[in-house]
Every structure is written in structure tokens, then in C-alpha cells.
N, C-alpha and C positions, 0 to 999 in steps of 0.2 A: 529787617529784610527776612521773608521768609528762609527754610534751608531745608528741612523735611519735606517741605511744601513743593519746591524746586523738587525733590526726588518723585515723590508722590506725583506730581503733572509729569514726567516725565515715563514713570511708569506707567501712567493713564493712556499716554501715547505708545506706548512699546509695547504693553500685553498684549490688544487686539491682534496689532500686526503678528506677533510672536503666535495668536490664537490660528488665524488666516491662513499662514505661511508654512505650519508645522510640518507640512508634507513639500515643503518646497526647499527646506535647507536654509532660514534667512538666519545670514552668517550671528551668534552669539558676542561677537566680539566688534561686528558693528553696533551692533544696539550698545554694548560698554562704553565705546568710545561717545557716541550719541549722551549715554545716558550721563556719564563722568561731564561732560562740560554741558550739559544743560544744568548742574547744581556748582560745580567750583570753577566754569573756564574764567568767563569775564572777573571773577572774584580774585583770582590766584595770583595777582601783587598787590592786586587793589584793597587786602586784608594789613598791610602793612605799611602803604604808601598812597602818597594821593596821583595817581598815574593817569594818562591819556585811554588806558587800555579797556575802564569799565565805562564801554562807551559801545556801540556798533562800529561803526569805523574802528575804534581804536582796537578793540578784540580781533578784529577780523586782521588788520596788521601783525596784533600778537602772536596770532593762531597759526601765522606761516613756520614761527620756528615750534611753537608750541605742539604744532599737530604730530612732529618728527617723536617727541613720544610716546606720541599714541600710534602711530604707525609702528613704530618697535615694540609695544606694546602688543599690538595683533601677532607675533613673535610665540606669547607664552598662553597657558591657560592656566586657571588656578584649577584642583585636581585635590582629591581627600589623597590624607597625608597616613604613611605608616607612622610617624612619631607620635608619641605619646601626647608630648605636650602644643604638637603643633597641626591640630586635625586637619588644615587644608595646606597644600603648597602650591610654589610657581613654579611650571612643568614648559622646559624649554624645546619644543613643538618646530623648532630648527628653519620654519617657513613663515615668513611676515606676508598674513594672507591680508593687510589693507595697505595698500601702498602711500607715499606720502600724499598725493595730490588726492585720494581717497580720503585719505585722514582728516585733510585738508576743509574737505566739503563737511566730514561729520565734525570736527571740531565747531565751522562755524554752525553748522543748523544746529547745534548745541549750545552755541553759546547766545543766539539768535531767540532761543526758546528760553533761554535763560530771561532774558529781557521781558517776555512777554510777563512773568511770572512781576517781574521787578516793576513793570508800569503800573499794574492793576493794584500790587499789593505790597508797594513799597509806600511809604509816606512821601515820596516827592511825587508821586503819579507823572512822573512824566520818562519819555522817551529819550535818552542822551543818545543822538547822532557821533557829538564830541563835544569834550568838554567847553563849557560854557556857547554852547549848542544842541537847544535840546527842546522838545515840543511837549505842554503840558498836558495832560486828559483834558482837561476842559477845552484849553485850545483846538485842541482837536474836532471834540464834540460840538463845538459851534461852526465846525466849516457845513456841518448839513441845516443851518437855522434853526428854528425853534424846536423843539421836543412837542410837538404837539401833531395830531389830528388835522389837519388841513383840508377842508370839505371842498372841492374845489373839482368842475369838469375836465381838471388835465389830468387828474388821477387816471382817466379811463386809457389814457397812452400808457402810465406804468401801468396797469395790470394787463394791457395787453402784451406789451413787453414780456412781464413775468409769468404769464399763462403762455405766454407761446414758448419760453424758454423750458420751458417743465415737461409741457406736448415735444418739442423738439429734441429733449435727453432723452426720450423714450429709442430717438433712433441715433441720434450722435453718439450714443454713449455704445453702441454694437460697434463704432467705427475705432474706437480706440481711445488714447491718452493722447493723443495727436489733435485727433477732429473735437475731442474735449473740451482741449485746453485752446481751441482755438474759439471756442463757442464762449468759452470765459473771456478770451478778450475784447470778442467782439463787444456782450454786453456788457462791458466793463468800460469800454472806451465812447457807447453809445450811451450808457446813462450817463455818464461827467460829459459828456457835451451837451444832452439835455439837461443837466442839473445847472452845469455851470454857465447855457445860454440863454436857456429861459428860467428855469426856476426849479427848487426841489421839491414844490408841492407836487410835482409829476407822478411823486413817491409820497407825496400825504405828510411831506415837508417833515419824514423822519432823516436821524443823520446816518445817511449812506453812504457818506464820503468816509467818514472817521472809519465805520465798516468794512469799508472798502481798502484801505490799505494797512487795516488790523490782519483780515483777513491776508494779502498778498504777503504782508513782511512775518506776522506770527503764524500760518496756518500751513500755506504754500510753500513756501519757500524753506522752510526745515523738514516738511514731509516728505516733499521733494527730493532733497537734497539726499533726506536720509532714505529711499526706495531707491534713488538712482546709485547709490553706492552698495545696496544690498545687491541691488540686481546684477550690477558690472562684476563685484567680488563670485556672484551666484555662478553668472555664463562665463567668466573668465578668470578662473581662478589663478591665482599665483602658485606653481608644482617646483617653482625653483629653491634651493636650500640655500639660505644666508650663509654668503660665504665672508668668512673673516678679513676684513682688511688690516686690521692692528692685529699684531702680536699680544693674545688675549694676558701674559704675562706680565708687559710693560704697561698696559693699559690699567691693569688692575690697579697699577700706581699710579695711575693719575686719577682714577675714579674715587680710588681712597682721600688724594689730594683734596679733588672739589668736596668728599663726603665731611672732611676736616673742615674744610673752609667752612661751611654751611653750618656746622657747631657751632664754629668758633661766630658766627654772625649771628645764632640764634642767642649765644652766650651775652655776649652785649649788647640786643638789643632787647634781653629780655631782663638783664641787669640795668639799663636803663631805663625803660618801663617800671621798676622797680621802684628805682631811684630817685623818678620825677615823675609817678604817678598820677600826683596833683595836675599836673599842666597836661596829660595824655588825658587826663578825665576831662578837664576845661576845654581842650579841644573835640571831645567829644560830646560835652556836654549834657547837661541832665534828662530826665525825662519823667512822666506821671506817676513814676512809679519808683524811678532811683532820684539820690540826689547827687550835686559833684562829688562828696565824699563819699555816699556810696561806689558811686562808680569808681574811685580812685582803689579804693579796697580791695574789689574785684580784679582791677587788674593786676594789683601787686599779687592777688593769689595765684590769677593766671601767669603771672611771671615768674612767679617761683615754679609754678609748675614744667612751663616751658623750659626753665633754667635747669632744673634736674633733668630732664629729658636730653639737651643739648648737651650735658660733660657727659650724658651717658653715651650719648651719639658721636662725643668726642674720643672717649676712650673706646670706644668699638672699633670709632673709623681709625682710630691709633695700630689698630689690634689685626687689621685689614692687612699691613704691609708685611707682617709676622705670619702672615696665611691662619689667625686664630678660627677655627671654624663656629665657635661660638657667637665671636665677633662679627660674622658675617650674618649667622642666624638673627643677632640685634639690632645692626646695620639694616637688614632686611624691612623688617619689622616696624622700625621707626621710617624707615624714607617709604616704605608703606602709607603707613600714618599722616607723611607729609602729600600723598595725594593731595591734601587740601590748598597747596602752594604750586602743583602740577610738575614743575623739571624735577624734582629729587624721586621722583616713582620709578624715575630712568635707570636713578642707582640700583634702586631694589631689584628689578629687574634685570640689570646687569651681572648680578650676585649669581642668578638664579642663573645663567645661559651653561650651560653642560660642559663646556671649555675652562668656566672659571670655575664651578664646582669640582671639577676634577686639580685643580691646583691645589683646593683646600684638602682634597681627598688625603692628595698625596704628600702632604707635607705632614697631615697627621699621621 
């Protein structure tokens, strides 16, 4: 499964706008949320478990609670740091300028775009709606018939179709995103009645179906998604200041709690990856390039690695309840790092809000 690759298309989609927009204000913290689950949303339990969630459907359920940290997220900005050893920090900005049901839309057109990367150039090529539901690239590719050239007098109805849609954007497109999108459905809904009544040779019997709802669920519908949330944050900003509901004092102890807990989970499961490496390689199984015992190898290094990472996350999160300010600096740092699993970014985060800083301040 790509992963760079996932940031790269992701990026491919966010420079332009960012190029377009630079005099219009398009908020920096939408495009994060956007760019953050177009490479780890659907992934982020699917790396440890075998769950309903790396699926369309099943993401888009996850994304309801999942999006609430990216919505607090739009909270903070990373910001160059005076410390020495720590050149950027998280700068608590007091105002959550994406709200949840904001979040909400960029989570999924992120994790929606995550898909697209994952049909084309994952080895299963295909499309999970849900699990053990899911549509293959070829499937797909044979709902327009043959791949071929189709010489045939119906072609002269699609190119008239397609000549006149091209002459017609010349003026629809003066009328808005409106008169647009309404020119797209029209010949959207009028070529699948000619394709699917009479035949696709109308179109020279390429596959325009497979295209046709490539384009609707990867193109559309996360561009979409992600300008209609730039724009609403753009005309309607949020000027309200997050007011605290918890006593940021008691809380800090239950944040330290789950920080504990998540050690202590990554402790044994990365001692058991460890332990039974053999049977986590078997379940993963080999490939052209490793064998089982390669791969068993691998993981036991990755789990020692994980395993010193997790008692140090343990004894930080220990160090939390003591106001250690140290411990918060590492705490930080590592549920940073766990970006890659999505809720512990909440912690880090949380560390960072000017309420709890000032705790550690003063207890130093």
C-alpha cells in the first residue's frame, strides 16, 4: 500500500488550490485536516486490527467520532519554537476555526481520496464499499464493454453530445457552480440512458461508465467537499473563544489516565508481536521479495522498537500526574508521532492548550 504516495496525491490536490486562493485566505488548517486523512484516516485501526472501518462506508461511520479531533485540532497551529531543542511548537490559538460537522466533511473527502490512491495502486485493485463488499478494477472496467474503437454511425449522437457540451461551457460556466453542476448531471444521466438503452458504442464503445463514477466518488465529491468547507470557514468564520467545560486540572488526570492506558496497550501488543512473530508473519504472509521468516524478523525489530517507545510513553504519562514538565514535552512528542493511529494526536494537543501549560508552569 502506498504511503508517501498517499501524501504526494494529496499534495498534488492542495498546492494548486493553495496557488489560486493565496489572496483569498483558504484556511491552512483545512487543507491539514484534508491532507492528514487522505494518507492515515481509513488506515488508523485498520494498522492493528482487521475492522469494518478500511472500507467507504465503514470510514465514513468512523470519521463521526474521529473527525472531533480534527475539529480541536483547528484549535492550535504549529508555530517556530524558541527552544533550543524543540524548533517548532503547538501554539494554542484559543478559537476552533473548523467546527465538528466541518471536520466531518474534510475527514471524509480525505479519507474518500485516500481510496482512490488504494484502488489503482494497491494490489487488490478494487474498491471496498464494506467489508466482503467491494468492486474489482476490472469489474468495473467491463461495465463500458469492450476496450476497443467501435466504428459505428451512432458515434455521430456522442460527438454531438460532446461538441455541444464543450460549445455550451463556454456559457454555462459564466452562470456559476450552480448552472455547472447542473450541466454535469444532465449529461451524466443522458449518456447512462443511452449507454445503458441502446449501446456504448454511442461513445466508440469505450468504458465511460467505470469513468463516470471514478470521476463522481474520487474527483467530485472530495473537491467538493474540501472548497465547500474552505469557503463556509472563509465567509463564516468562527470569532467565538473555546470556553472550557472541564476543570482543565481534573482533566489533566484523566488525560494522563487514557495516555497510561495506550502504553500500557502498546506494551503488550508489541510484546506479543514479539513473542509470536512467526504466526503475525503467517498471517501476513510472504511476498517476492521477503519470506515468512523474513518478515517474522522485521517485526520483532519493529516491536522492540515500538516496546521502548511505549515504557517511555509510559513513564512520561506516569510523570503527567506529578505536573513533570519534561514529561509533558515527551508525552507530546510521542502522541504526535501517534498521528499515525489518529485519537492520541488529541493528547498531544491537549498538553499544548495555554490552561494546561500553565499547570506545568506553576508547579515548576
Amino acid at each position: 500500500m502506498p504511503t508517501i504516495g498517499h501524501i504526494i496525491y494529496g499534495l498534488c490536490l492542495i498546492i494548486p488550490i493553495l496557488h489560486y486562493s493565496k489572496d483569498e485566505k483558504f484556511n491552512y488548517k483545512v487543507a491539514f485536516i484534508f491532507l492528514a486523512n487522505n494518507i492515515f484516516g481509513p488506515d488508523i485501526v485498520f494498522l492493528f486490527f482487521i475492522t469494518p472501518f478500511h472500507s467507504i462506508l465503514g470510514f465514513l461511520i468512523l470519521g463521526i467520532p474521529y473527525s472531533l479531533v480534527f475539529s480541536y485540532s483547528s484549535r492550535f497551529s504549529l508555530k517556530k519554537s524558541d527552544m533550543k531543542y524543540f524548533p517548532l511548537k503547538f501554539v494554542d490559538d484559543g478559537i476552533r476555526e473548523v467546527n465538528w460537522k466541518n471536520s466531518y466533511l474534510l475527514t471524509s473527502a480525505g479519507g474518500i481520496s485516500h481510496f482512490f490512491i488504494d484502488q489503482f495502486f494497491h494490489w487488490e485493485k478494487s474498491m471496498w464499499i464494506w467489508p466482503g463488499i467491494s468492486i474489482h478494477h476490472d469489474q468495473m472496467l467491463s461495465w463500458g464493454g469492450p476496450a476497443y474503437h467501435t466504428a459505428t454511425p451512432l458515434i455521430i449522437i456522442g460527438n454531438i453530445i460532446v461538441v455541444s457540451t464543450i460549445l455550451l461551457s463556454l456559457f454555462i460556466f459564466t452562470k456559476g457552480s450552480k448552472m455547472s453542476f447542473l450541466m454535469l448531471i444532465s449529461i451524466t444521466f443522458l449518456s447512462i440512458f443511452l449507454m445503458l438503452g441502446i449501446t456504448t458504442n454511442i461513445y466508440m464503445g469505450e468504458r465511460e461508465l467505470a469513468v463516470i463514477v471514478f470521476s463522481y466518488l474520487y474527483i467530485l465529491i472530495p473537491l467538493y467537499l474540501l472548497m465547500h468547507v474552505a469557503k463556509e470557514v472563509r465567509d463564516h468564520p468562527n470569532q467565538t473563544p473555546d470556553i472550557p467545560k472541564f476543570n482543565r486540572n481534573s482533566l489533566l488526570y484523566v488525560v494522563a489516565s487514557i495516555s497510561v492506558l495506550i502504553s500500557i496497550f502498546f506494551i503488550v501488543y508489541s510484546f506479543f508481536a514479539i513473542t509470536y512473530a512467526h504466526i503475525f508473519a503467517k498471517m501476513l504472509g510472504s511476498s517476492p521479495t521477503q519470506s515468512v521468516n523474513d518478515v517474522a524478523y522485521n517485526i520483532v525489530l519493529i516491536g522492540y522498537f515500538v516496546l521502548v517507545l511505549s515504557i517511555i510513553l509510559l513513564i512520561s504519562s506516569l510523570g503527567l500526574f506529578f505536573k513533570i514538565q519534561i514529561c509533558r514535552y515527551i508525552v507530546i512528542l510521542l502522541c504526535s508521532y501517534l498521528l499515525i493511529i489518529g485519537f492520541p494526536f488529541a493528547i498531544a494537543l491537549f498538553l499544548c492548550e495555554n490552561d494546561v501549560r500553565v499547570l506545568f508552569r506553576s508547579n515548576g
